[in-house]
Biopython code that builds the backbone (N, CA, C, O; Angstrom):
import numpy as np
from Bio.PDB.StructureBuilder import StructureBuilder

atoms = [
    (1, "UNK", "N", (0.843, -1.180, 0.000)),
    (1, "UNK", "CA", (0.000, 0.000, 0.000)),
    (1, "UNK", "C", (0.885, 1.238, 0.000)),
    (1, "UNK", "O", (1.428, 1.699, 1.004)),
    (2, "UNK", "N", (0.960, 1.669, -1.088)),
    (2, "UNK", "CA", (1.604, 3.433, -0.824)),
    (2, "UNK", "C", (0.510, 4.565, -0.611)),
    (2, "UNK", "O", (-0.126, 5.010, -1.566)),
    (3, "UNK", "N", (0.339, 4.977, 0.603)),
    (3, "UNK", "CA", (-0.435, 5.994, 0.612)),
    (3, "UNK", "C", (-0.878, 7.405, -0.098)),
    (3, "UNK", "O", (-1.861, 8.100, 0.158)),
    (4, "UNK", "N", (0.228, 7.623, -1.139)),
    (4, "UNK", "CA", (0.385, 8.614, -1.181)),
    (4, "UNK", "C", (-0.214, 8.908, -2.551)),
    (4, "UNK", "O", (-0.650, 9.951, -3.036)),
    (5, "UNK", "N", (-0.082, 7.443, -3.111)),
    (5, "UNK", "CA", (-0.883, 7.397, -4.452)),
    (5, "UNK", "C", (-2.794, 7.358, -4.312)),
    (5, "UNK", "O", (-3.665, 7.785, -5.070)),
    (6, "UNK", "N", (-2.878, 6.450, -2.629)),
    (6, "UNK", "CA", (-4.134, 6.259, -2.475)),
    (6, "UNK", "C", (-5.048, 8.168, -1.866)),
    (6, "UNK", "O", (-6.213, 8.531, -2.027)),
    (7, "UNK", "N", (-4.171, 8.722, -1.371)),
    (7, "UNK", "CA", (-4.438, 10.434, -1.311)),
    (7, "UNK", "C", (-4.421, 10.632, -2.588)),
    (7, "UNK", "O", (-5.628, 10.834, -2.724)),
    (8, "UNK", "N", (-3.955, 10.741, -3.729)),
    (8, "UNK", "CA", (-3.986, 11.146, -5.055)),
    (8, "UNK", "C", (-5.427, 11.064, -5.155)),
    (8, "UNK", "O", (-6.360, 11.854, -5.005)),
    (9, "UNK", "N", (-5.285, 9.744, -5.485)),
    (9, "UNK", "CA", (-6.787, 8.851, -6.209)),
    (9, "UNK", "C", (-8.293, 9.573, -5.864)),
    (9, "UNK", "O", (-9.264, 9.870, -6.561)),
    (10, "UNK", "N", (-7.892, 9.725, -4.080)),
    (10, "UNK", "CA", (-9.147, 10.244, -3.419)),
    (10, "UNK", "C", (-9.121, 11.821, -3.663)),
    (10, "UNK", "O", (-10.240, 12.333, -3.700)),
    (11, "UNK", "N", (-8.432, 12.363, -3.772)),
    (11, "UNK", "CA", (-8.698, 13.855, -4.504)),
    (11, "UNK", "C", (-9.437, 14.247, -5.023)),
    (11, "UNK", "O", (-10.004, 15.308, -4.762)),
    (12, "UNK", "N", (-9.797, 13.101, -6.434)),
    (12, "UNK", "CA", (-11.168, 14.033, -6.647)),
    (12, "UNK", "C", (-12.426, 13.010, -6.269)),
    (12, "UNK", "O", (-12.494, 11.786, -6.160)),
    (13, "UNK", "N", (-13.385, 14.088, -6.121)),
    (13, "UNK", "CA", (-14.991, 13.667, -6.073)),
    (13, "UNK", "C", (-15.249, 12.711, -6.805)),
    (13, "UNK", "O", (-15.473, 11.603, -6.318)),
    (14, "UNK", "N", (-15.273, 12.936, -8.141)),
    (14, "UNK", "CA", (-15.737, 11.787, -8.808)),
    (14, "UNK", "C", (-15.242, 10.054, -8.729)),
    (14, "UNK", "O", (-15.930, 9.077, -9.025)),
    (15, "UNK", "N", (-14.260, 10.076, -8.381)),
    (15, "UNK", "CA", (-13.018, 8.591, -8.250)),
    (15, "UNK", "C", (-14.035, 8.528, -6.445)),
    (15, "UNK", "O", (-14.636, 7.506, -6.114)),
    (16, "UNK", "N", (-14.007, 9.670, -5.645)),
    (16, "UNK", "CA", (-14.834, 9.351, -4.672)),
    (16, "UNK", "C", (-15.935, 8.472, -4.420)),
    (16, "UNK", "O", (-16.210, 7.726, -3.480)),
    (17, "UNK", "N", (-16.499, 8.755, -5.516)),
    (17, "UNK", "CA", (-18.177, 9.091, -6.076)),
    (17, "UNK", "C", (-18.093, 7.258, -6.896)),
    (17, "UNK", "O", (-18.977, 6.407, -6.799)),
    (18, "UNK", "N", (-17.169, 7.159, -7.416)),
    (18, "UNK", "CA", (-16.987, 5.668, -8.246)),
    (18, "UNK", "C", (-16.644, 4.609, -6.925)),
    (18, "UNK", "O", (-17.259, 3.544, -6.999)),
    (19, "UNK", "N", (-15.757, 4.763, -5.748)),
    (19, "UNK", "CA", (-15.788, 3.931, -4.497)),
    (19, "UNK", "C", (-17.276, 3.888, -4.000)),
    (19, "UNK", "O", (-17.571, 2.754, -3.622)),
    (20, "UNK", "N", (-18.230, 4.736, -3.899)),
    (20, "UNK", "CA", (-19.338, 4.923, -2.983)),
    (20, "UNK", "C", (-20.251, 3.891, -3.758)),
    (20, "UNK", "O", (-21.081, 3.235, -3.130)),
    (21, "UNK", "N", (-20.086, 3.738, -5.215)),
    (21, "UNK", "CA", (-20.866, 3.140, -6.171)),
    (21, "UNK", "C", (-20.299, 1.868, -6.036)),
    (21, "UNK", "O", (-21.157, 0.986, -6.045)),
    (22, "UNK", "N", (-19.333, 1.533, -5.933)),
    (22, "UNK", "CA", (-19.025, 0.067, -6.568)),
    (22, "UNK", "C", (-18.844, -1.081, -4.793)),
    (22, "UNK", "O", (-18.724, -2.277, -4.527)),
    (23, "UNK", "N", (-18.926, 0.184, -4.047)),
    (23, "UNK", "CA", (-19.540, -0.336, -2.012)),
    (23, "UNK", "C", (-20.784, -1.283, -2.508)),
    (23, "UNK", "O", (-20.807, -2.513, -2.499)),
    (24, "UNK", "N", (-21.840, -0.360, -2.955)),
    (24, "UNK", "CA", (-23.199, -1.168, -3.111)),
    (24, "UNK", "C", (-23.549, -0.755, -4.312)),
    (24, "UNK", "O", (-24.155, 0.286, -4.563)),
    (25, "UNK", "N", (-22.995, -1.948, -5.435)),
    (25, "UNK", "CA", (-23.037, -1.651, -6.986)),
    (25, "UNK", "C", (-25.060, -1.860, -7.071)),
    (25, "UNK", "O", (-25.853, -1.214, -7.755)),
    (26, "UNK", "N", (-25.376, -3.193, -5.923)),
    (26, "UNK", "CA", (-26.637, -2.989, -6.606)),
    (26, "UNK", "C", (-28.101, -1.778, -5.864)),
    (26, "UNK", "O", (-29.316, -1.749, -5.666)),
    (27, "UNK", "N", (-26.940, -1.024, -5.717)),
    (27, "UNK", "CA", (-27.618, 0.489, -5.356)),
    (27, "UNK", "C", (-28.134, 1.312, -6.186)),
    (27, "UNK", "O", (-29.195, 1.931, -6.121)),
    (28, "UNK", "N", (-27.073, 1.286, -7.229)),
    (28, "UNK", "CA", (-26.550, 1.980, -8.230)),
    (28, "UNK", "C", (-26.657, 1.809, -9.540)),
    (28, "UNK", "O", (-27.121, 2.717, -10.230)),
    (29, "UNK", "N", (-26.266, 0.673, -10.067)),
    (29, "UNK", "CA", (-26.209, 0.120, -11.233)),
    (29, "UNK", "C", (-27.563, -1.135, -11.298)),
    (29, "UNK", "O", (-28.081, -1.666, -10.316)),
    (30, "UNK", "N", (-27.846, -1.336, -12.493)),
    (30, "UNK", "CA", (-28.590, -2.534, -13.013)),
    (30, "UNK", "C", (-28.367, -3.530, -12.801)),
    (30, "UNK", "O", (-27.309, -3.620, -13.424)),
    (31, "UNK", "N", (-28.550, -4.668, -12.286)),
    (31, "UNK", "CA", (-27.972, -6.107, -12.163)),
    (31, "UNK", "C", (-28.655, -7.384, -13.241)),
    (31, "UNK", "O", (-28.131, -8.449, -13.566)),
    (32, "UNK", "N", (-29.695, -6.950, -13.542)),
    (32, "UNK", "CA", (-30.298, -7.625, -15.010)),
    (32, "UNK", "C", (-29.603, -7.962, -15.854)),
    (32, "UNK", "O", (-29.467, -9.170, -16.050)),
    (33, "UNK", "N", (-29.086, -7.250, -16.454)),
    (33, "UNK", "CA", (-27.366, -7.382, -17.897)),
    (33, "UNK", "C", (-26.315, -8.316, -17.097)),
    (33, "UNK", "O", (-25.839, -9.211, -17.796)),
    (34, "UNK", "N", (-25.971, -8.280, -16.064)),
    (34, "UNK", "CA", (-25.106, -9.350, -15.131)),
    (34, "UNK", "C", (-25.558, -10.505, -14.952)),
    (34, "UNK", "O", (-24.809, -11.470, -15.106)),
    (35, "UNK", "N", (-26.940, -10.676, -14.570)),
    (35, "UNK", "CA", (-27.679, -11.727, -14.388)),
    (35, "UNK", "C", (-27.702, -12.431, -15.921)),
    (35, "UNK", "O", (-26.829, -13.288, -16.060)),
    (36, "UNK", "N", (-28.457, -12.230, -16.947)),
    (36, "UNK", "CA", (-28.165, -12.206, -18.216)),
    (36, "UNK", "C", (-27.567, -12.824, -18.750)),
    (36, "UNK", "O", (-27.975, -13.757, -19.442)),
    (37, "UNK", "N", (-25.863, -12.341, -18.522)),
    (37, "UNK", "CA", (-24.610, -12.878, -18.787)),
    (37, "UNK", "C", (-23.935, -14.049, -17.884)),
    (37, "UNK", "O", (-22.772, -14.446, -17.951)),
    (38, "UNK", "N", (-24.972, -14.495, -17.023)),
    (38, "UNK", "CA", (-24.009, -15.446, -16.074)),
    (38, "UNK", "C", (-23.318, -14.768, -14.936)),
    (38, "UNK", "O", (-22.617, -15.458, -14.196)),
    (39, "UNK", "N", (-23.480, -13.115, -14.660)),
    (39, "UNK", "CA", (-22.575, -12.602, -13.737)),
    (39, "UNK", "C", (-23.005, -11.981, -12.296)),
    (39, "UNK", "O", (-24.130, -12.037, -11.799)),
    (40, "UNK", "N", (-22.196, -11.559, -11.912)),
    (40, "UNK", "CA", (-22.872, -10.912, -10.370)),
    (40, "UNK", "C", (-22.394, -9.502, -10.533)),
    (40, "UNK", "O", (-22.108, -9.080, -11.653)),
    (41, "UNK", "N", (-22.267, -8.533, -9.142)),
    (41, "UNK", "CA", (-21.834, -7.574, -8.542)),
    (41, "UNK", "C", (-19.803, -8.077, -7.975)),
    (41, "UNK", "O", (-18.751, -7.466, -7.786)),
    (42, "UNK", "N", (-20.405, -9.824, -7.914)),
    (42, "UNK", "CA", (-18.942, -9.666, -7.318)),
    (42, "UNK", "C", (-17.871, -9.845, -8.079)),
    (42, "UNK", "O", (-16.742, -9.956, -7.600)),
    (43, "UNK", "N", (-18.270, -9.914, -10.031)),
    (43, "UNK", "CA", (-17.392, -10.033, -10.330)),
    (43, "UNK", "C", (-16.949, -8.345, -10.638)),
    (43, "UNK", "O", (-15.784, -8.191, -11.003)),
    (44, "UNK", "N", (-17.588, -7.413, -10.543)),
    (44, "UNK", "CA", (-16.930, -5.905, -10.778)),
    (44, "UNK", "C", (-18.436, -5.497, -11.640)),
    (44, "UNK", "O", (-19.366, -6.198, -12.037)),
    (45, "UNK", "N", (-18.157, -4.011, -11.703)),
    (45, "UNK", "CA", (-19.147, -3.163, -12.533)),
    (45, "UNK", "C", (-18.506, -3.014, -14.290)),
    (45, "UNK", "O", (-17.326, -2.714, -14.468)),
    (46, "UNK", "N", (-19.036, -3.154, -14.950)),
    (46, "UNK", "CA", (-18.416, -3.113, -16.255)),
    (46, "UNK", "C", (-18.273, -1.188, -16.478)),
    (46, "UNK", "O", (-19.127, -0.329, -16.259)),
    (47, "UNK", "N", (-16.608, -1.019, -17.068)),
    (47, "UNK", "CA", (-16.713, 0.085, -17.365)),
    (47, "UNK", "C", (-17.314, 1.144, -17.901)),
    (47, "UNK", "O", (-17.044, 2.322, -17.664)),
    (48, "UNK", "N", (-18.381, 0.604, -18.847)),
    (48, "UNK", "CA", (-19.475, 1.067, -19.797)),
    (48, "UNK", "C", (-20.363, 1.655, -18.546)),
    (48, "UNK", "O", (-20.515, 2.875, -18.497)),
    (49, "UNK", "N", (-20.885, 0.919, -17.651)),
    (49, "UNK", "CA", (-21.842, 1.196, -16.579)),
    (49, "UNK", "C", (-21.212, 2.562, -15.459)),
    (49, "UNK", "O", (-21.859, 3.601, -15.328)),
    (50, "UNK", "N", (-19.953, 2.333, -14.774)),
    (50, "UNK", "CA", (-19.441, 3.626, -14.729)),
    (50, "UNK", "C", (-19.495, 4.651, -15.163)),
    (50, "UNK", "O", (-19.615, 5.642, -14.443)),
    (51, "UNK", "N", (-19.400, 4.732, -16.844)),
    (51, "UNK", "CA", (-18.993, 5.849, -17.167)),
    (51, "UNK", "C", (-20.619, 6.395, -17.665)),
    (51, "UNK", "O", (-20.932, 7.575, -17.510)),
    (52, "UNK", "N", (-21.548, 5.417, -18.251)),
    (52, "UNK", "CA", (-22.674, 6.309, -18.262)),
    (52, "UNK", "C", (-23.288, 6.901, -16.912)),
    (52, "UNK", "O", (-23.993, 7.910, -16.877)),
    (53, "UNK", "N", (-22.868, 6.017, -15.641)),
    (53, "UNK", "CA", (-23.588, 7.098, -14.278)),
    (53, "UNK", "C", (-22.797, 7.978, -13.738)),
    (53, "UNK", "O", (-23.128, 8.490, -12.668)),
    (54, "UNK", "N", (-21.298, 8.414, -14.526)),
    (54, "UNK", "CA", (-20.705, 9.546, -14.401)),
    (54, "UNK", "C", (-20.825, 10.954, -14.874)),
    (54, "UNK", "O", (-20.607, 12.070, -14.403)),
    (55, "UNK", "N", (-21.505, 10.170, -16.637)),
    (55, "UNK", "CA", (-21.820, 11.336, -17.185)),
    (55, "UNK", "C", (-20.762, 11.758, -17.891)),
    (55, "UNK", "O", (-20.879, 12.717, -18.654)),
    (56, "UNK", "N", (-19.394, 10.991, -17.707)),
    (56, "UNK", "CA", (-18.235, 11.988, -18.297)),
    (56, "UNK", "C", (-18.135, 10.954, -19.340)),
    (56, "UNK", "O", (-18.825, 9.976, -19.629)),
    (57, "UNK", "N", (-16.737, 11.635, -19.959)),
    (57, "UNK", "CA", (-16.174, 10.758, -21.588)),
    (57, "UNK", "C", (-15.641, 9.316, -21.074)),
    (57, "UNK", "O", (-15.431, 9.168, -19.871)),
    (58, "UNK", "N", (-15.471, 8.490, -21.783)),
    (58, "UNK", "CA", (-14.833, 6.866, -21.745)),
    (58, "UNK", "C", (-13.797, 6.950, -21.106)),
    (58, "UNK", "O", (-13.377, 6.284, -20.159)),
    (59, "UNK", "N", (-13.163, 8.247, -21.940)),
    (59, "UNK", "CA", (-11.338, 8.579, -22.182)),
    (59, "UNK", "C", (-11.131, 8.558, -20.417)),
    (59, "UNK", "O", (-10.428, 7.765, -19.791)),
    (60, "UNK", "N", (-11.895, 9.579, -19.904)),
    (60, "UNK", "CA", (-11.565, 9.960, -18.519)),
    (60, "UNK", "C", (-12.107, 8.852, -17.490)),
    (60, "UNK", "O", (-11.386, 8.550, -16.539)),
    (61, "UNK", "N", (-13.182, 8.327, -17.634)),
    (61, "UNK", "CA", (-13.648, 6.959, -16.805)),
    (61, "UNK", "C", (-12.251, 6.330, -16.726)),
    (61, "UNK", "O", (-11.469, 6.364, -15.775)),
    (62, "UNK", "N", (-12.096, 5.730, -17.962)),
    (62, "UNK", "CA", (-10.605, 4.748, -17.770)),
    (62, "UNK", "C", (-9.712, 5.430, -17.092)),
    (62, "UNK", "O", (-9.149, 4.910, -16.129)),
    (63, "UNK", "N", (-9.413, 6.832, -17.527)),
    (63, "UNK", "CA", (-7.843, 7.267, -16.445)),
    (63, "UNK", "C", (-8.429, 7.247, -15.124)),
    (63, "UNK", "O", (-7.704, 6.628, -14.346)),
    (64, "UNK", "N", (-9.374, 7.655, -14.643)),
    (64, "UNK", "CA", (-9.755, 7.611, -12.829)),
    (64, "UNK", "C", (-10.028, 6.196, -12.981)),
    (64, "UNK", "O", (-9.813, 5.923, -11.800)),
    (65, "UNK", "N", (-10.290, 5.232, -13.426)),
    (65, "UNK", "CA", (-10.452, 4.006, -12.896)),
    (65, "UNK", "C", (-9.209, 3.351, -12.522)),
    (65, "UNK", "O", (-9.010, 2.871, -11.406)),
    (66, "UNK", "N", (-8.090, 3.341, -13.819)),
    (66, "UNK", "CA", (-6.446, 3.573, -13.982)),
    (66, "UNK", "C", (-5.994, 4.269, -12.719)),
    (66, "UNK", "O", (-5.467, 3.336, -12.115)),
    (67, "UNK", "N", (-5.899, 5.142, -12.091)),
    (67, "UNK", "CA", (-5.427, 5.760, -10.794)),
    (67, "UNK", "C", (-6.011, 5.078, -10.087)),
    (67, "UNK", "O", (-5.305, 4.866, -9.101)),
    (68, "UNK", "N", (-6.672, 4.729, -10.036)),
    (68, "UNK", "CA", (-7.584, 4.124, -8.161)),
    (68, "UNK", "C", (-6.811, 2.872, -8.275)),
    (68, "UNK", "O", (-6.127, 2.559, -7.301)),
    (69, "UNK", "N", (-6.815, 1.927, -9.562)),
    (69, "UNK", "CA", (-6.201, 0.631, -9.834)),
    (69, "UNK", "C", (-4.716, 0.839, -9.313)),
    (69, "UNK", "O", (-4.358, 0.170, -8.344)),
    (70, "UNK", "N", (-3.984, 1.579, -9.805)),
    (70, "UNK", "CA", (-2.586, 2.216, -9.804)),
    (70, "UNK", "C", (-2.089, 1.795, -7.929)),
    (70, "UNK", "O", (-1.243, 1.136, -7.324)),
    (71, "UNK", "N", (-3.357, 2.759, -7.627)),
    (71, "UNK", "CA", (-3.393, 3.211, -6.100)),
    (71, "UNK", "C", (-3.538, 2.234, -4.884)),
    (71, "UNK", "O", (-3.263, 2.462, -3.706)),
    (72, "UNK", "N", (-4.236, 0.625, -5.679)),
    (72, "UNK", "CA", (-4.754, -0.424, -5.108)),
    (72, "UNK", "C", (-6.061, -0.668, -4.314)),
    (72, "UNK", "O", (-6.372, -1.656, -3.649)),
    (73, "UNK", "N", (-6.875, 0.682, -4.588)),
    (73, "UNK", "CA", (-8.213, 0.888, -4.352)),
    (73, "UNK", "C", (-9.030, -0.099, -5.146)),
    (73, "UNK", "O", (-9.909, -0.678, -4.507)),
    (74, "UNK", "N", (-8.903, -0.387, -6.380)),
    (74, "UNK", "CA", (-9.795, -1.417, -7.113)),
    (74, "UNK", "C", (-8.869, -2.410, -8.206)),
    (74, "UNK", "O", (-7.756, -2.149, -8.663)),
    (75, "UNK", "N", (-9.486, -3.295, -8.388)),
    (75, "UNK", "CA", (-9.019, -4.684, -8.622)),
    (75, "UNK", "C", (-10.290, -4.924, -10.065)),
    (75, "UNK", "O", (-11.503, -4.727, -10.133)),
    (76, "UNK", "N", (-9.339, -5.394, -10.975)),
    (76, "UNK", "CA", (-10.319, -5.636, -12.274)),
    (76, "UNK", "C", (-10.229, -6.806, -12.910)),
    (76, "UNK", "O", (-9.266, -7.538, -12.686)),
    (77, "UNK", "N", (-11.220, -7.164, -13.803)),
    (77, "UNK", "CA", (-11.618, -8.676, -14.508)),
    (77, "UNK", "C", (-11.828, -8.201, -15.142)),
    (77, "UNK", "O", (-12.551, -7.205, -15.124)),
    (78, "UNK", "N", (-10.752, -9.177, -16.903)),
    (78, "UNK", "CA", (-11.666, -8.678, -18.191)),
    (78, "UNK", "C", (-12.327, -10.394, -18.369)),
    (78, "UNK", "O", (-11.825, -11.485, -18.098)),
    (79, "UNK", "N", (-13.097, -10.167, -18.704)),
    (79, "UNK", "CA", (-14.508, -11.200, -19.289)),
    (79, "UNK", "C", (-14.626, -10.661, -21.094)),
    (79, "UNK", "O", (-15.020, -9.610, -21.599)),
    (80, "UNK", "N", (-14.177, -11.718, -21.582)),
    (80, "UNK", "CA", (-14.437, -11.217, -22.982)),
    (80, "UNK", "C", (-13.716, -9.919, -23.188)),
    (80, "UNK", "O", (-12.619, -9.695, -22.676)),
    (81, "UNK", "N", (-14.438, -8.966, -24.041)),
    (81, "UNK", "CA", (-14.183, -7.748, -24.480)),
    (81, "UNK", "C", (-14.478, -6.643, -23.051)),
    (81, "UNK", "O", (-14.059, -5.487, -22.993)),
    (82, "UNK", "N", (-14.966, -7.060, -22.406)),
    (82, "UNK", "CA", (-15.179, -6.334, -21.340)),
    (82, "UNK", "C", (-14.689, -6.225, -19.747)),
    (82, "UNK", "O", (-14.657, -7.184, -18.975)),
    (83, "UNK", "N", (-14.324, -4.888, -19.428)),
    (83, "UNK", "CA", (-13.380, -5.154, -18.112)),
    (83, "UNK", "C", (-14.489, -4.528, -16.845)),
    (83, "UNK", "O", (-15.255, -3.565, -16.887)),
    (84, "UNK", "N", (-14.301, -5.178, -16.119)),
    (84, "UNK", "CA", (-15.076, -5.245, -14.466)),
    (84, "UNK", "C", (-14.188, -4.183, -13.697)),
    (84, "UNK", "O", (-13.068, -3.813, -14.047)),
    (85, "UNK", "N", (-14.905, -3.755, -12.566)),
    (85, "UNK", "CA", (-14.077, -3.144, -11.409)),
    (85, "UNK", "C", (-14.904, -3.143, -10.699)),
    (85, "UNK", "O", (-16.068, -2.807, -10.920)),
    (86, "UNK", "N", (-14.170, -3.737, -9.156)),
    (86, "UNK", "CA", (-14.800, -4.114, -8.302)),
    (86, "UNK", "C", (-13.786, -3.402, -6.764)),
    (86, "UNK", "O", (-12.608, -3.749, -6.677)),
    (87, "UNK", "N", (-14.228, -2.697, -5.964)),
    (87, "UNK", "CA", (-13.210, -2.465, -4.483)),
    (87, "UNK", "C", (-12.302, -3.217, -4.202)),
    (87, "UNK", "O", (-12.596, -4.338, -4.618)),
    (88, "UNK", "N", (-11.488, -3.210, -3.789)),
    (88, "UNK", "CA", (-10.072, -3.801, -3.168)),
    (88, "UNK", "C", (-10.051, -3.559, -1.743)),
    (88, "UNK", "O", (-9.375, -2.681, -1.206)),
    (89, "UNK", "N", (-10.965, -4.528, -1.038)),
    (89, "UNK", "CA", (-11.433, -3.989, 0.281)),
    (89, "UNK", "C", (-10.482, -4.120, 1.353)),
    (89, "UNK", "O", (-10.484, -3.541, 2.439)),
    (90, "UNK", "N", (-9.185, -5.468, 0.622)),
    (90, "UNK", "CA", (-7.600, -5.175, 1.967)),
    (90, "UNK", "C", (-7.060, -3.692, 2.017)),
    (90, "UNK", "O", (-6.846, -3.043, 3.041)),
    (91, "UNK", "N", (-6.848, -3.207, 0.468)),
    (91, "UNK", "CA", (-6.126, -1.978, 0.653)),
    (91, "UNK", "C", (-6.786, -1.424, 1.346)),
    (91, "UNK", "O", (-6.106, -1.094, 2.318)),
    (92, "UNK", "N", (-8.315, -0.918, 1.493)),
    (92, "UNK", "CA", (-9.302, 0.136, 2.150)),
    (92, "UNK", "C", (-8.868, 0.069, 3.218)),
    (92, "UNK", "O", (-8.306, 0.937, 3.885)),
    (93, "UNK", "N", (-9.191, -1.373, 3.541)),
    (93, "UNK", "CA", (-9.295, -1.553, 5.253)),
    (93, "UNK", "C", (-7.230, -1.273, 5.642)),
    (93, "UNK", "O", (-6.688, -0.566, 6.492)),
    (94, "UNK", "N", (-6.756, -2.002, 4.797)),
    (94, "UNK", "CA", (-5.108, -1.279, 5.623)),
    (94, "UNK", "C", (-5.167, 0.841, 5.398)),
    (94, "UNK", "O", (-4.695, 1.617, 6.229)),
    (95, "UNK", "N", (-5.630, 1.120, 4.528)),
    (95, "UNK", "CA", (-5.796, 2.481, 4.296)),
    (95, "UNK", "C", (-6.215, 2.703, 5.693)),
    (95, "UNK", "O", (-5.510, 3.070, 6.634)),
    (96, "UNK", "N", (-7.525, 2.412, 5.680)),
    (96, "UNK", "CA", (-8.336, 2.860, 7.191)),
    (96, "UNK", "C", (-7.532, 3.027, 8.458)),
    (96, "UNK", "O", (-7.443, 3.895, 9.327)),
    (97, "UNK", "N", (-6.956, 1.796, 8.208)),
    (97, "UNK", "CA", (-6.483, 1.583, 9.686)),
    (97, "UNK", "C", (-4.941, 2.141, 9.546)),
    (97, "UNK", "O", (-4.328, 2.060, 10.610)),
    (98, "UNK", "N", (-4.195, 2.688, 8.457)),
    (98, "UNK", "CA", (-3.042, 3.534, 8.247)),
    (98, "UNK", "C", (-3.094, 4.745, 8.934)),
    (98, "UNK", "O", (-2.217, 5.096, 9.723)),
    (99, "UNK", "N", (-4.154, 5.441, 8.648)),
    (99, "UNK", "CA", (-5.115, 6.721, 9.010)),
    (99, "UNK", "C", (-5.372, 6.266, 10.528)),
    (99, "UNK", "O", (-4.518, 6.753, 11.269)),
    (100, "UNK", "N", (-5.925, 5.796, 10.921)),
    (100, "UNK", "CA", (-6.307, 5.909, 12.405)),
    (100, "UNK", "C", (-4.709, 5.630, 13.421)),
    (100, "UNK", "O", (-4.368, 6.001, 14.544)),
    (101, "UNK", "N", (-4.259, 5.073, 12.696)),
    (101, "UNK", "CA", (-2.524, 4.869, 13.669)),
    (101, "UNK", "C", (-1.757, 5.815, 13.054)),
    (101, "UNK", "O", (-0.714, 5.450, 13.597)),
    (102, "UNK", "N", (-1.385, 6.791, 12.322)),
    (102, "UNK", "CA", (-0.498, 7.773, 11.741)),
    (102, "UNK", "C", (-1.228, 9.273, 11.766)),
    (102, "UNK", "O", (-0.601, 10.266, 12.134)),
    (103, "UNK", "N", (-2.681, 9.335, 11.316)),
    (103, "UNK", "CA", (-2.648, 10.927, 11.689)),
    (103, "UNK", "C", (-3.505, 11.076, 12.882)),
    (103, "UNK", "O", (-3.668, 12.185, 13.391)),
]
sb = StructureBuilder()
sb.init_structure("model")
sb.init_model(0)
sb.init_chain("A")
sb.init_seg("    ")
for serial, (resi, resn, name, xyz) in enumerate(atoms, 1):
    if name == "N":
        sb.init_residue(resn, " ", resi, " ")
    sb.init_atom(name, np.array(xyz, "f"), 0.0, 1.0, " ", f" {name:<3s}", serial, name[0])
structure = sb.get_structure()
């Protein structure tokens, strides 16, 4: 865990806003198209699904998804043509508990 990349990551809102979503994907996202395909929540949210409840371009979904990955915040599966992202809940929880013993 380098912290310093995982402070990066959390900088902005939106990469925020993509952890809060993929906590309780079936909050958020559709699970029908998963079901469908044979899949769950636990194998990750497909990037397509991110980036339309972001609202922003593809281009930028992938680089904040790319930093959080980088950072060890999320962990991904490609299935076919398509890549998953799902929390990386050791890093969180060593994050968490980095933060409560250091600042």
């Amino acid at each position: 865990m380098e912290p310093l990349l995982i402070y990066k990551a959390l900088s902005n809102d939106t990469r925020r806003q993509i952890l809060l979503w993929l906590k309780n994907p079936e909050k958020f996202f559709n699970e029908k198209p998963y079901f469908q395909q044979g899949l769950s929540f636990k194998v990750g949210v497909c990037v397509g699904d991110i980036q339309v409840k972001s609202g922003l371009a593809q281009s930028v979904i992938s680089s904040y998804l790319l930093t959080m990955q980088k950072a060890g915040l999320l962990e991904s599966e490609r299935i076919g043509k398509w890549t998953y992202y799902r929390r990386n809940e050791k890093t969180i929880l060593e994050f968490s508990e980095y933060i409560q013993k250091e600042l």
